[in-house]
C-alpha positions as CSV (number, residue, x, y, z in Angstrom):
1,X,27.6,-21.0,4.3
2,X,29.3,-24.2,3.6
3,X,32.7,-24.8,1.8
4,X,34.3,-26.0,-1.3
5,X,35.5,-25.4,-4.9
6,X,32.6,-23.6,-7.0
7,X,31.0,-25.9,-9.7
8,X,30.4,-24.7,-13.8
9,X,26.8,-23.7,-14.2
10,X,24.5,-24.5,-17.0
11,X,22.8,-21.3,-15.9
12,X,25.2,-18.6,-17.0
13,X,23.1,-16.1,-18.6
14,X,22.3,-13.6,-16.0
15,X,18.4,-12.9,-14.9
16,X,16.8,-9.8,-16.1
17,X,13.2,-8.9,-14.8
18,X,10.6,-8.2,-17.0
19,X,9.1,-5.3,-18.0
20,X,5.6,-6.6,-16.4
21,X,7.3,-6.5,-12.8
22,X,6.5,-3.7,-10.2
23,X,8.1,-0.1,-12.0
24,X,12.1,-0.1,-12.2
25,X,14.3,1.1,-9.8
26,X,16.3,4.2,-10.3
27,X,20.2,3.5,-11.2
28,X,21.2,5.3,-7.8
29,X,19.3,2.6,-5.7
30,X,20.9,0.0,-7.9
31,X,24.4,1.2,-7.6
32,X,23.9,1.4,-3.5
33,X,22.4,-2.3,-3.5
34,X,25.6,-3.4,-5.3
35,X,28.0,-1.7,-2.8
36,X,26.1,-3.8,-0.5
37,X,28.3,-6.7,-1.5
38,X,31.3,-5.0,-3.4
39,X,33.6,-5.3,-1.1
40,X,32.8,-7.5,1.8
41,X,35.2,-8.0,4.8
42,X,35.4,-9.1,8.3
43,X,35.2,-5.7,9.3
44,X,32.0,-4.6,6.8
45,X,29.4,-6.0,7.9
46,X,26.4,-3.8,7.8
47,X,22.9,-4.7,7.9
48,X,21.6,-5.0,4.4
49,X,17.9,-6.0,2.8
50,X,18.8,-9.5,2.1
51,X,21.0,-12.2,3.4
52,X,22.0,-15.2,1.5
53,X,23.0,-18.8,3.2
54,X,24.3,-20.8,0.4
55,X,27.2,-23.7,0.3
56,X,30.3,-22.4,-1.7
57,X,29.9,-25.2,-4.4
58,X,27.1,-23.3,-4.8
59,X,28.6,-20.2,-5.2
60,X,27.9,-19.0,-9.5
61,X,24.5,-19.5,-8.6
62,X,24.8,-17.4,-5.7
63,X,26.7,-14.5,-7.9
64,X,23.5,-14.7,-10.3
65,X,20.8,-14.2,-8.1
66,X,22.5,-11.4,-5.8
67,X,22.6,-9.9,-9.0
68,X,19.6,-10.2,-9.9
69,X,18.4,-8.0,-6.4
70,X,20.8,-5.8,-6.4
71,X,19.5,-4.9,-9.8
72,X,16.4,-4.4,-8.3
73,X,17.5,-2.1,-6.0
74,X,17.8,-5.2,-3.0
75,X,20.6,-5.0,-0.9
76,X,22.7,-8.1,-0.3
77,X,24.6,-9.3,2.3
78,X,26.8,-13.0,1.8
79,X,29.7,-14.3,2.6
80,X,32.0,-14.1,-0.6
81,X,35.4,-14.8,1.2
82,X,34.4,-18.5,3.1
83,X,36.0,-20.4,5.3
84,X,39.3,-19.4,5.7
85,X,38.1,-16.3,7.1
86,X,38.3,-17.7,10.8
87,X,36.0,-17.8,13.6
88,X,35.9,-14.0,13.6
89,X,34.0,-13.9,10.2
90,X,31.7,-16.7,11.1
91,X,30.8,-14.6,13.8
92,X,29.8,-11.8,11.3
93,X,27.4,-14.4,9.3
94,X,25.6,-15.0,12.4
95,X,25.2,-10.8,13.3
96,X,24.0,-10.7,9.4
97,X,21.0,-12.8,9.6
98,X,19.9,-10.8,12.7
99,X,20.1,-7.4,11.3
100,X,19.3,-8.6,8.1
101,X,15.3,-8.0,7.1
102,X,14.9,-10.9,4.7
103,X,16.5,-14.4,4.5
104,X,17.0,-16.7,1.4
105,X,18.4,-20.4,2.1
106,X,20.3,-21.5,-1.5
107,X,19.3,-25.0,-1.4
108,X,21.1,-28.2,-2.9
109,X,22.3,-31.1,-2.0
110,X,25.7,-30.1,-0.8
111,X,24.1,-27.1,1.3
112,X,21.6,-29.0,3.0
113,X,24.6,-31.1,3.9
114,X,26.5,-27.9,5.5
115,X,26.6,-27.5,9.0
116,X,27.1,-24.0,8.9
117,X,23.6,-23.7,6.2
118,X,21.7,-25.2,8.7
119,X,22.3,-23.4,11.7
120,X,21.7,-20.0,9.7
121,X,18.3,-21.1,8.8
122,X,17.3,-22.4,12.4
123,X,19.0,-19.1,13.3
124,X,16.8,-16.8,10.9
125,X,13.8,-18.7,11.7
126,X,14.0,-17.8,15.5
127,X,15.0,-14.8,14.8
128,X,11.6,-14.0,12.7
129,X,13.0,-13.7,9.3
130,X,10.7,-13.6,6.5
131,X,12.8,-16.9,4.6
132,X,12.8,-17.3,1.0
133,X,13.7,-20.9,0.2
134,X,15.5,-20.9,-3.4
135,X,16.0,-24.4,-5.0
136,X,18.6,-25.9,-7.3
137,X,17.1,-28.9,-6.9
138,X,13.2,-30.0,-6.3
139,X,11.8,-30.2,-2.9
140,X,11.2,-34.0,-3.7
141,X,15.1,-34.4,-4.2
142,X,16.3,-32.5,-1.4
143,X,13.7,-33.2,1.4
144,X,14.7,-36.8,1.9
145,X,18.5,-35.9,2.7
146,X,17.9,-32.9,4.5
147,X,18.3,-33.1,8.6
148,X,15.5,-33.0,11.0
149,X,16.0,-28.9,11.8
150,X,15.6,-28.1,7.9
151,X,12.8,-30.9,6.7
152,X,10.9,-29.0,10.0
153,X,11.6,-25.4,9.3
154,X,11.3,-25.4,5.8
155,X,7.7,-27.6,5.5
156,X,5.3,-24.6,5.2
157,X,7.6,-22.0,3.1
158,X,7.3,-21.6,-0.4
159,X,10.0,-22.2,-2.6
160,X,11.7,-20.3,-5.6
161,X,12.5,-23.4,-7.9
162,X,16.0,-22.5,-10.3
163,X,15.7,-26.0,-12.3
164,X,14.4,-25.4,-15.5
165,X,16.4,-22.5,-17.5
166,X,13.4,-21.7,-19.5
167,X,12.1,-20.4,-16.4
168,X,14.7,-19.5,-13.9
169,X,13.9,-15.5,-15.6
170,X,10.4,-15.7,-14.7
171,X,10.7,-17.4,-11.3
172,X,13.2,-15.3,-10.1
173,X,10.8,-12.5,-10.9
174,X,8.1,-13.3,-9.2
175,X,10.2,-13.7,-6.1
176,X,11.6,-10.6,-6.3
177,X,8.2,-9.0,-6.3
178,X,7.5,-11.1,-3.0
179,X,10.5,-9.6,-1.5
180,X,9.6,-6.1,-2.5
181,X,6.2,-6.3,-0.7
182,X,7.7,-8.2,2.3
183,X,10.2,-5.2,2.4
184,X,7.5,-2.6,1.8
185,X,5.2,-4.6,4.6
186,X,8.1,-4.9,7.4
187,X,8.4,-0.8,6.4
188,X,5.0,-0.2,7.3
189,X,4.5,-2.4,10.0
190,X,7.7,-0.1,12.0
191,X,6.4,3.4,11.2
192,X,3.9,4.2,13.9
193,X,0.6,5.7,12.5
194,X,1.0,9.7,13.2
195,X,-1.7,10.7,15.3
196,X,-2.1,6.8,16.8
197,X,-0.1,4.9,19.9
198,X,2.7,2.3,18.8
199,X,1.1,-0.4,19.1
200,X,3.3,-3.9,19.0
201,X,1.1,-6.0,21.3
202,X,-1.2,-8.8,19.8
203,X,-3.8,-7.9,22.1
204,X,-5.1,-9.7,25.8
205,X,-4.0,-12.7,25.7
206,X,-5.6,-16.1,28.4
207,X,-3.2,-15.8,30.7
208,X,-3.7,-20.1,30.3
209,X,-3.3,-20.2,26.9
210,X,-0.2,-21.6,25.7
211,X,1.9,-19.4,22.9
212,X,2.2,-20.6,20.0
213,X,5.6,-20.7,18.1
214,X,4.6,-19.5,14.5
215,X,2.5,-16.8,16.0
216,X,5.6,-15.3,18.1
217,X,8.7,-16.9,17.0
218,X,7.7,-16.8,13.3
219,X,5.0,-15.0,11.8
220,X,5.6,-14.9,8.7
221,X,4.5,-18.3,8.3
222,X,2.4,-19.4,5.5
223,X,0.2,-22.0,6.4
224,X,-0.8,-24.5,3.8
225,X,-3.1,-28.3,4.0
226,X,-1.1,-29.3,0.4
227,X,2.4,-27.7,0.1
228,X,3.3,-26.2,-3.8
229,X,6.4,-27.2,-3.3
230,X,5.6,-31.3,-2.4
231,X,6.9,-30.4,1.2
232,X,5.4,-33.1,3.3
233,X,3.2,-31.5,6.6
234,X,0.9,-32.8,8.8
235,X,-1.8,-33.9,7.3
236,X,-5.3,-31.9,8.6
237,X,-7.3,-33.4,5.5
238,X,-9.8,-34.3,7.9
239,X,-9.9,-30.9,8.9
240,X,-11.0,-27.5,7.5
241,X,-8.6,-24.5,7.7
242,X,-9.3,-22.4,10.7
243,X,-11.7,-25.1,12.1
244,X,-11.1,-25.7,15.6
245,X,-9.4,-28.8,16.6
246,X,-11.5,-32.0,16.9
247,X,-9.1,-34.6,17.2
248,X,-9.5,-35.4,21.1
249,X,-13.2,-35.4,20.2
250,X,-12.5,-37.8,16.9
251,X,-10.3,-40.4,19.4
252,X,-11.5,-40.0,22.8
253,X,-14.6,-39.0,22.5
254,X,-16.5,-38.8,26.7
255,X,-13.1,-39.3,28.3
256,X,-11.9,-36.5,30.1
257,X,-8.2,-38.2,30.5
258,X,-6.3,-41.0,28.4
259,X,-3.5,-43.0,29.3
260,X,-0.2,-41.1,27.4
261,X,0.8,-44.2,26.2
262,X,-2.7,-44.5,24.5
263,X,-2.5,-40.9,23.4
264,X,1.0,-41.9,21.9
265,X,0.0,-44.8,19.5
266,X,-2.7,-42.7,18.3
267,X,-0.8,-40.1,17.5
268,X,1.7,-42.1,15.5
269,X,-0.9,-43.5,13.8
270,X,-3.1,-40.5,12.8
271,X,0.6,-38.6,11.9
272,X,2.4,-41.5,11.0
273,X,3.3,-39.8,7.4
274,X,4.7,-36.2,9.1
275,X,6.5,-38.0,11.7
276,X,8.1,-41.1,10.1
277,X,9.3,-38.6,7.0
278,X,10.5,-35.8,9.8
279,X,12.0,-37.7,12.1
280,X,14.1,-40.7,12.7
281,X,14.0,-43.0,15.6
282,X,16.0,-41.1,18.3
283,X,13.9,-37.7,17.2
284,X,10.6,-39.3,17.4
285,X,11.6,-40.3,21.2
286,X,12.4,-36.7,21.3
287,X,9.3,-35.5,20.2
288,X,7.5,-37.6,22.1
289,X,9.2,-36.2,25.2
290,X,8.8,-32.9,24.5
291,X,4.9,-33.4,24.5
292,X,4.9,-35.1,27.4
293,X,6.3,-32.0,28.9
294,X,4.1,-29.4,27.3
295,X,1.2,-31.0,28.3
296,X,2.0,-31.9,31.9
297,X,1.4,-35.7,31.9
298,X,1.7,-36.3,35.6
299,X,3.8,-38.9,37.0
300,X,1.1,-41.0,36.8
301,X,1.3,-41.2,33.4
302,X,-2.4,-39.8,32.2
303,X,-2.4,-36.8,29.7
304,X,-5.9,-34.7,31.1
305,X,-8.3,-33.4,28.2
306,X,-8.0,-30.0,30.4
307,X,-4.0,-30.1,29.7
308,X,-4.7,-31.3,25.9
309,X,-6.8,-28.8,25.0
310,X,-4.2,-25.8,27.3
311,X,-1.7,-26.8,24.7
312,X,-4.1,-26.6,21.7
313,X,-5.1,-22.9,23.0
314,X,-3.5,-19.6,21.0
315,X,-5.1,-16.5,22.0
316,X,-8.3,-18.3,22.8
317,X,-8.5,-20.4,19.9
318,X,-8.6,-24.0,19.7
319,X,-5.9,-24.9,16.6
320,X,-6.2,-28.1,15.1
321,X,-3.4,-30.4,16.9
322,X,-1.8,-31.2,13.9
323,X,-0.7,-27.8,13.4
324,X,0.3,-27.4,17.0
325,X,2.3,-30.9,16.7
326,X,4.4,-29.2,14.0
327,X,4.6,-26.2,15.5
328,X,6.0,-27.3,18.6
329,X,8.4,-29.5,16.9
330,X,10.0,-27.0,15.0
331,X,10.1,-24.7,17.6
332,X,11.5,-27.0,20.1
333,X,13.8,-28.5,17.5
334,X,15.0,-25.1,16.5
335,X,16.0,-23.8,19.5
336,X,17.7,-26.8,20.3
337,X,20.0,-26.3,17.6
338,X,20.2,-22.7,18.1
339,X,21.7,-23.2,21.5
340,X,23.7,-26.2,21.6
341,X,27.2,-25.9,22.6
342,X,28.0,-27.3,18.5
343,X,26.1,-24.1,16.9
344,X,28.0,-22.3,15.0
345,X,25.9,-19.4,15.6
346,X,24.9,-19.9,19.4
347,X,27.2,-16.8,20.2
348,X,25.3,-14.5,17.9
349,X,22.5,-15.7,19.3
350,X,23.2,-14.7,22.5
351,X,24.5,-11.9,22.3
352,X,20.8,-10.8,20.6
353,X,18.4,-12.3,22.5
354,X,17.3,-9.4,23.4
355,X,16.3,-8.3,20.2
356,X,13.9,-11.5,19.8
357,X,13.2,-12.6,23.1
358,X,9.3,-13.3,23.0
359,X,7.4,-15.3,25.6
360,X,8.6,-18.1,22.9
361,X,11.6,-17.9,23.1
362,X,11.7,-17.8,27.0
363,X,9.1,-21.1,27.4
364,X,11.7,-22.8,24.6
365,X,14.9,-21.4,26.8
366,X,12.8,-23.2,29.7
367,X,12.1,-26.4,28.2
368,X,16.0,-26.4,27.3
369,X,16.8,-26.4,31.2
370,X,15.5,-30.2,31.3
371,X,17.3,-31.1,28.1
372,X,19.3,-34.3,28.3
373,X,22.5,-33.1,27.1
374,X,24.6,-30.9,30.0
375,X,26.0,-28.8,27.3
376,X,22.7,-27.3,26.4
377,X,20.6,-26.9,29.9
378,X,24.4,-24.7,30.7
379,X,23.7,-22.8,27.8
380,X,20.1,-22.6,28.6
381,X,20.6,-21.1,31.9
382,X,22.7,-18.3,30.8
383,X,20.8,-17.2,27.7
384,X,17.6,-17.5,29.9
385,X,19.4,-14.6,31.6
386,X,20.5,-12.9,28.7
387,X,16.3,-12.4,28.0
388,X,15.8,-10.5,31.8
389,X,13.5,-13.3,32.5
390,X,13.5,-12.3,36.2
391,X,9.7,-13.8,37.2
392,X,9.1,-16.2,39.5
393,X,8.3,-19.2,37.4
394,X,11.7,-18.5,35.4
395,X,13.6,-18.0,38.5
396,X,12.8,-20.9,40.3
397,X,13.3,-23.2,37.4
398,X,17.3,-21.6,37.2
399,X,17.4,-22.7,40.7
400,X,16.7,-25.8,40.3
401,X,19.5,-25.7,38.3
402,X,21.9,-25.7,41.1
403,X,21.0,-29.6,42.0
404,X,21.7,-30.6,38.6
405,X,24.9,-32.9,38.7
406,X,26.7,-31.4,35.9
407,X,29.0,-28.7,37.7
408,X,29.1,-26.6,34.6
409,X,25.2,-26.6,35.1
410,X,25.1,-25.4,38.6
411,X,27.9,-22.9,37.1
412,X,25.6,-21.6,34.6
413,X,22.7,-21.0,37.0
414,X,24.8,-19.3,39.4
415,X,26.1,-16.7,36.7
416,X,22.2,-16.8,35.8
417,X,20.3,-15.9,39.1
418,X,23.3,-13.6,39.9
419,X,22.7,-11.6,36.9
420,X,19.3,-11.2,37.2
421,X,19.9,-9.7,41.0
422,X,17.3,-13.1,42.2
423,X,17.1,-12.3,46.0
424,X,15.2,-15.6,46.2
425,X,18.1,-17.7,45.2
426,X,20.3,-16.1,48.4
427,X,19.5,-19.2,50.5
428,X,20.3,-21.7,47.9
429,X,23.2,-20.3,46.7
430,X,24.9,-19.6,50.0
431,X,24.2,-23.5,50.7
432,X,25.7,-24.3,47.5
433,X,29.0,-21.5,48.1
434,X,29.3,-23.4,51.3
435,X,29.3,-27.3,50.8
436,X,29.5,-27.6,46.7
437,X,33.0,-29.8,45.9
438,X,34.3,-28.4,43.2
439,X,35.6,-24.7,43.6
440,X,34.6,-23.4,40.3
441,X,31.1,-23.8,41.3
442,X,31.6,-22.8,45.0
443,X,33.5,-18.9,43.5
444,X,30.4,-18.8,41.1
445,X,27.8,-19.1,43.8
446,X,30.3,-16.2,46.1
447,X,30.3,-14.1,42.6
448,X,26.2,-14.4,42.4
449,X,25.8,-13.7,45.6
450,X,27.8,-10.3,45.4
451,X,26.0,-9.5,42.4
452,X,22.3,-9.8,44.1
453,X,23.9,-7.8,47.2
454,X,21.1,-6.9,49.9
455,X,20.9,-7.2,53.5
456,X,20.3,-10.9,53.6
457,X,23.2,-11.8,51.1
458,X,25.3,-9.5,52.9
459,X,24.8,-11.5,56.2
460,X,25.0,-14.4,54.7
461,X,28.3,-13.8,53.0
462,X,29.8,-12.3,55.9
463,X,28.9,-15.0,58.4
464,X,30.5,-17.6,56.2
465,X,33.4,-15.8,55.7
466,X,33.5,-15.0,60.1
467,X,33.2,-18.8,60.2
468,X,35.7,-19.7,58.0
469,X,38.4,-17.4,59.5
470,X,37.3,-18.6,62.7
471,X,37.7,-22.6,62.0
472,X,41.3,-21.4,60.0
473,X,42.5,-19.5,62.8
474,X,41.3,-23.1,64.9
475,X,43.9,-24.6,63.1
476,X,46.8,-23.1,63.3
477,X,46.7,-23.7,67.3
């Protein structure tokens, strides 16, 4: 949602689907769609079909097409009363998109712009929304202005295009009959099969095998070589779809490891179109990073074809590493903005991890622990938490944690290990409860340490404190 005064439309005359479309709906399922949206307060928040992110410029547009659902018995969910509602109602926007089944991102040039629009999309894209871009303007238009988040999170959706009035009828239309069957498809997906187990697993996966983000964190992800909507993507033309991935092959053909700076200039120059039109200068440093990470370049600086091809790996399939490249960036990139301290939805988020908390999520909650910015590894740490990520690998990285320099780090990883009861952590944190300098951190690592409890913290605790009555009572004399 973004602010400001509404702005006349050309497009007045309300959209009416027609008579070709999937059978009507009954006036009953109407009426309850509407109420969906009748009367929306702070306090009315409930979770609805559809959700609408739209800037409030935008907002006679937005009247039209919720609508248009509602008239097809789709229930709405915006936010009709704006800024001025407070941080309290901002908080609501955020618990919409989660509970809310579909997503649709009202796109122009003043929304794109919003602050507020663009951590609701990077929030229902981690959340696994099914999103429905809608644009007032064409992809070619908006693309160029858009931040990195969107240009990333929006390349492989297909848009709804509201430009020509001619058409905006049959457009909205057909997108409503996409909605219906992503409706009728999330409904059949969560009714277990009578007579068969609930099944929600995607099968065995190589324990080696790297996730990837549109599988888990998004799949609903359409995946296109030439976008409809002139969306730039990476280009694979030198691939076919579903073909495993031949680029290591194609550049480094024999060699079992490369130089990373070697790797680097060839991947600028293969991807030079998707990642000088994604990302500026600072973000392509970023990216660059964030590779070097994933794919365990040793300090010595050389990228192994074993570690290349871990990183290409989902459920034992090689994907083409142009489609990982994007897929990492927009994951990474997305949770980024998800959790920085700015988000205006990193609250929400939170607060209902649990409720989307894949092995995704968790590795991109990982990779947030050695982000550059203090702000974010603190948040990192405590929403790591949040997702009962209690195994070892998870657990010593929080430790770690407690060296970092930033005292509202070590903070955050005290709270973290204590909450998840980490009886490894006992000697670190007891060291760090006993000669940290700043007392914030010192009553965290005491507060962790009663919160893991056990014979060993136990000692611990009370030795220090014997100690420290002892050397007190020293004093005094």
């Amino acid at each position: 949602m973004g602010s400001g005064a509404s702005t006349t439309s050309t497009n007045s005359t309300k959209p009416s689907i027609k008579d070709d479309k999937p059978a009507s709906i009954p006036e009953a399922n109407k009426q309850q769609a509407k109420e969906g949206t009748k009367n929306i307060t702070p306090e009315s928040v409930e979770a609805k079909d559809i959700m609408i992110s739209y800037s409030h410029k935008d907002k006679e547009m937005m009247h039209q097409l919720k609508s248009t659902l509602e008239d097809n018995g789709i229930s709405v969910w915006v936010d009709v009363i704006g800024l001025t509602a407070g941080v309290d109602f901002l908080s609501k926007i955020g618990q919409a998109i989660i509970d809310a089944k579909l997503f649709v991102s009202l796109l122009s040039e003043t929304s794109i712009e919003s602050k507020y629009c663009q951590d609701e999309l990077a929030l229902a894209y981690i959340s696994n929304k099914p999103i429905f871009p809608v644009g007032l303007k064409s992809p070619e238009q908006l693309y160029p202005k858009m931040d990195t988040g969107m240009k990333l999170q929006l390349a492989r959706f297909n848009w709804t295009l509201l430009l020509d009035e001619t058409k905006i009828e049959k457009n909205m239309g057909d997108m409503v009959v996409r909605m219906r069957n992503e409706l009728q498809r999330l409904k059949s997906s969560s009714e277990p099969i009578e007579g068969k187990p609930d099944k929600t697993a995607r099968g065995k996966r190589n324990p080696l095998a790297r996730q990837n983000s549109r599988q888990v964190m998004h799949t609903t992800m359409v995946r296109q070589k030439t976008m409809e909507s002139g969306m730039l993507s990476v280009d694979e033309t030198n691939y076919e779809e579903n073909q495993e991935d031949i680029f290591w092959d194609m550049h480094f053909k024999n060699e079992e490891s490369v130089k990373w700076t070697r790797f680097v200039e060839v991947v600028m120059r293969e991807y030079s179109s998707f990642i000088t039109n994604t990302f500026n200068e600072k973000d392509q440093e970023w990216i660059s990073n964030v590779l070097h990470h994933e794919m365990c370049v040793g300090e010595e600086g050389v990228l192994s074809k074993e570690n290349y091809l871990d990183f290409c790996s989902v459920d034992g399939q090689l994907i083409p590493f142009g489609h990982r490249l994007q897929d990492q960036a927009v994951e990474s990139y997305t949770m980024r903005e998800v959790f920085n301290m700015e988000s205006t939805v990193r609250v929400e988020a939170i607060e209902n991890l649990s409720k989307f908390n894949g092995p995704a999520v968790k590795e991109a909650l990982l990779d947030l622990l050695k982000d550059l910015d203090p702000n974010v590894r603190a948040v990192a740490a405590i929403s790591l938490a949040k997702t009962g990520a209690d195994d070892k690998h998870s657990i010593q990285r929080l430790m770690k944690s407690l060296l970092d320099k930033d005292r509202l780090v070590r903070e955050s990883g005290c709270i973290a290990l204590g909450h998840l009861k980490a009886r490894d952590a006992v000697p670190k944190l007891v060291q760090l409860w006993r000669n940290d300098f700043i007392s914030t951190v010192r009553e965290a690592a005491e507060a962790a340490l009663s919160q893991i409890g056990g014979e060993e913290a136990n000692k611990a605790v009370h030795m220090t404190k014997v100690l420290a009555e002892e050397i007190q009572m020293l004093t005094k004399h």
